[in-house]
C-alpha positions as CSV (number, residue, x, y, z in Angstrom):
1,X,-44.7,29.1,-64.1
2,X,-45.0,26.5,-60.9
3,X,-46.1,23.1,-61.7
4,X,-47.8,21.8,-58.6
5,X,-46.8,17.5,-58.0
6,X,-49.3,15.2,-59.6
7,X,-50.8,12.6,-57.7
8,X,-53.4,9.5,-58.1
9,X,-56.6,11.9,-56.4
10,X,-56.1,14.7,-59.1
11,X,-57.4,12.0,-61.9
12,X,-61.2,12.4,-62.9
13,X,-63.5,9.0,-61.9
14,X,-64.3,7.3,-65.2
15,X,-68.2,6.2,-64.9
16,X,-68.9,2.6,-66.2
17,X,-65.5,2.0,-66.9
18,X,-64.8,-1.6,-66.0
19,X,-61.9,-4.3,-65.7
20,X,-62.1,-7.3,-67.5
21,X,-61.0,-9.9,-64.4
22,X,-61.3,-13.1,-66.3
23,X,-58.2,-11.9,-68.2
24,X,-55.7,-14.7,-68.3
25,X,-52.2,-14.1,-70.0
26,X,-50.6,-16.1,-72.3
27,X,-48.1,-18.7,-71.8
28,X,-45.6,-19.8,-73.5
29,X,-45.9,-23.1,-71.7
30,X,-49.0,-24.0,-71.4
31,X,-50.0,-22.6,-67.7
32,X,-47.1,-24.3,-66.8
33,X,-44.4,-22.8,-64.5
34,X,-41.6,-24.9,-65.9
35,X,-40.8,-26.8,-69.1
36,X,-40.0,-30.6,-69.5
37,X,-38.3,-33.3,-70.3
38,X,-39.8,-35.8,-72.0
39,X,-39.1,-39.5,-72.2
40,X,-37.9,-38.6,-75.8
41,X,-35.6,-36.3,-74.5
42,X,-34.1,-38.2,-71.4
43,X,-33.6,-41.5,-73.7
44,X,-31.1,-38.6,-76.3
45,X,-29.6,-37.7,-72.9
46,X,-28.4,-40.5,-71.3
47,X,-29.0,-43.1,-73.9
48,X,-31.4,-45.2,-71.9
49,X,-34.6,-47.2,-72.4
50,X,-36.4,-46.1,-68.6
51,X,-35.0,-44.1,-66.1
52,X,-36.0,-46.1,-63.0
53,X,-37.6,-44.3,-59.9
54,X,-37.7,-45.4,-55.9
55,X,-41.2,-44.5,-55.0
56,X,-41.5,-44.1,-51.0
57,X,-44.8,-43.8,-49.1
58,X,-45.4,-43.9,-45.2
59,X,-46.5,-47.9,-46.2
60,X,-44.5,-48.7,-48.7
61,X,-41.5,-48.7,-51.1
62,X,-42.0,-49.5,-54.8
63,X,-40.0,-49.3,-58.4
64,X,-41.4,-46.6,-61.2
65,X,-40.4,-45.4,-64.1
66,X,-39.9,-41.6,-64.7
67,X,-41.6,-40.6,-67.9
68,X,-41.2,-36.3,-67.8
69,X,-39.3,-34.3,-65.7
70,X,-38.9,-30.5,-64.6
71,X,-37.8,-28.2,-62.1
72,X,-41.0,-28.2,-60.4
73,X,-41.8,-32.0,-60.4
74,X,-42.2,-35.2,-62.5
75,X,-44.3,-37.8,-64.0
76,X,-43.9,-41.4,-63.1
77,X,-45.8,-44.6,-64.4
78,X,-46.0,-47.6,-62.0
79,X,-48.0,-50.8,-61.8
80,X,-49.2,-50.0,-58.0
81,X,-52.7,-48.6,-57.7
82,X,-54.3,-46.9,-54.3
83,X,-52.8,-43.3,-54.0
84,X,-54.6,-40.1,-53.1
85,X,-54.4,-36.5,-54.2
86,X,-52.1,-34.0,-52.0
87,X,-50.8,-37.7,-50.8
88,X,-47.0,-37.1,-49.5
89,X,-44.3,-39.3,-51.1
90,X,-40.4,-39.7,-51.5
91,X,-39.0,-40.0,-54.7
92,X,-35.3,-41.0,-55.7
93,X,-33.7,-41.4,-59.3
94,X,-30.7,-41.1,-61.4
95,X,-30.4,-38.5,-64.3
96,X,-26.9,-39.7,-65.6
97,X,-24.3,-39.6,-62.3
98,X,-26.9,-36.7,-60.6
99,X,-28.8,-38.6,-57.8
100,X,-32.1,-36.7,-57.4
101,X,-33.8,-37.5,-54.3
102,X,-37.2,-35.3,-53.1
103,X,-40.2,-35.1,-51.1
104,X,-43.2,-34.9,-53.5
105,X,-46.4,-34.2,-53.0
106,X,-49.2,-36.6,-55.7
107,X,-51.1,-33.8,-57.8
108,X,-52.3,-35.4,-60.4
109,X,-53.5,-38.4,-60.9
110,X,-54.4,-40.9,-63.9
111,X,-55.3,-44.8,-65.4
112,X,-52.4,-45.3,-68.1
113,X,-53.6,-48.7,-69.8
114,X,-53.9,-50.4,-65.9
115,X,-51.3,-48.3,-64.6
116,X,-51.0,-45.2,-62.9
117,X,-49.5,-42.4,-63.9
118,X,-48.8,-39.9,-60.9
119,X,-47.9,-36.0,-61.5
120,X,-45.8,-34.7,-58.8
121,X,-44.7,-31.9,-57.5
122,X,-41.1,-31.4,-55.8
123,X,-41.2,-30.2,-52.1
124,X,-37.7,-29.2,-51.2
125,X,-35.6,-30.0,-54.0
126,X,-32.3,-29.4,-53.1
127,X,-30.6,-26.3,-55.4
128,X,-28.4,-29.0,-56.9
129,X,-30.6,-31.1,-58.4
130,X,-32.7,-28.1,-59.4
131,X,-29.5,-26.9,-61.4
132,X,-29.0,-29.7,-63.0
133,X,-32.6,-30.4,-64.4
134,X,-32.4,-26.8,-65.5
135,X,-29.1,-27.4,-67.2
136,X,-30.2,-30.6,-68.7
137,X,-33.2,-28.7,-70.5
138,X,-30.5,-25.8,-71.6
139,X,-29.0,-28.3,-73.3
140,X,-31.6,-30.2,-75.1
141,X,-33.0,-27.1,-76.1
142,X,-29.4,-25.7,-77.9
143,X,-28.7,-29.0,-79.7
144,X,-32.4,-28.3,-81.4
């Protein structure tokens, strides 16, 4: 008995058998593609009010406050109004003794009670930092 190798071209057509393309997965975190730290969090961390944030833009340098923080990016609050989407900033803070400096790039933007509250997204985070914000949400996560 010889069994001849199966391939994709031996399989009948099925006729008006369609694929459902608006299928979207689930996710455990909300479309996102890495979970944060919240201001809740960061305050059990390091047992602090604000975590402060150097905000750099090709015009200007300004004081934020972080409010969320992942792998991927952050949130930050200031008082200064005027950015732009896909606008190109430098970011610097301290997460305990870690110094976290990035490019970031402004992706979302939002009025916070007359200030502005500016989702951003890490360009070139440097495998350090990237670590350590992991291992910071490792251990928020096993003292639940």
């Amino acid at each position: 008995m010889s069994q001849s190798e199966k391939n994709w071209d031996d399989i009948p057509s099925l006729d008006g058998l369609e694929i459902d393309w608006d299928f979207e997965p689930e996710n455990p975190m909300g479309k996102r593609a890495y979970a944060r730290l919240g201001i809740s969090e960061l305050k059990l961390l390091f047992q602090k009010a604000e975590i402060p944030v150097k905000v750099a833009t090709q015009k200007r340098q300004f004081n934020s406050v972080l409010v969320d923080v992942s792998q991927g990016g952050a949130s930050i609050q200031t008082h200064k109004k005027g950015f732009e989407l896909n606008q190109l900033i430098k970011i610097a803070f301290f997460l305990g003794t870690e110094k976290v400096i990035s490019k970031a790039i402004i992706r979302n933007i939002r009025d916070d009670q007359g200030n502005s509250l500016l989702g951003i997204e890490f360009v070139g985070l440097s495998e350090n930092s990237n670590e350590f914000i992991a291992g910071l949400y490792s251990s928020v996560k096993i003292r639940d």
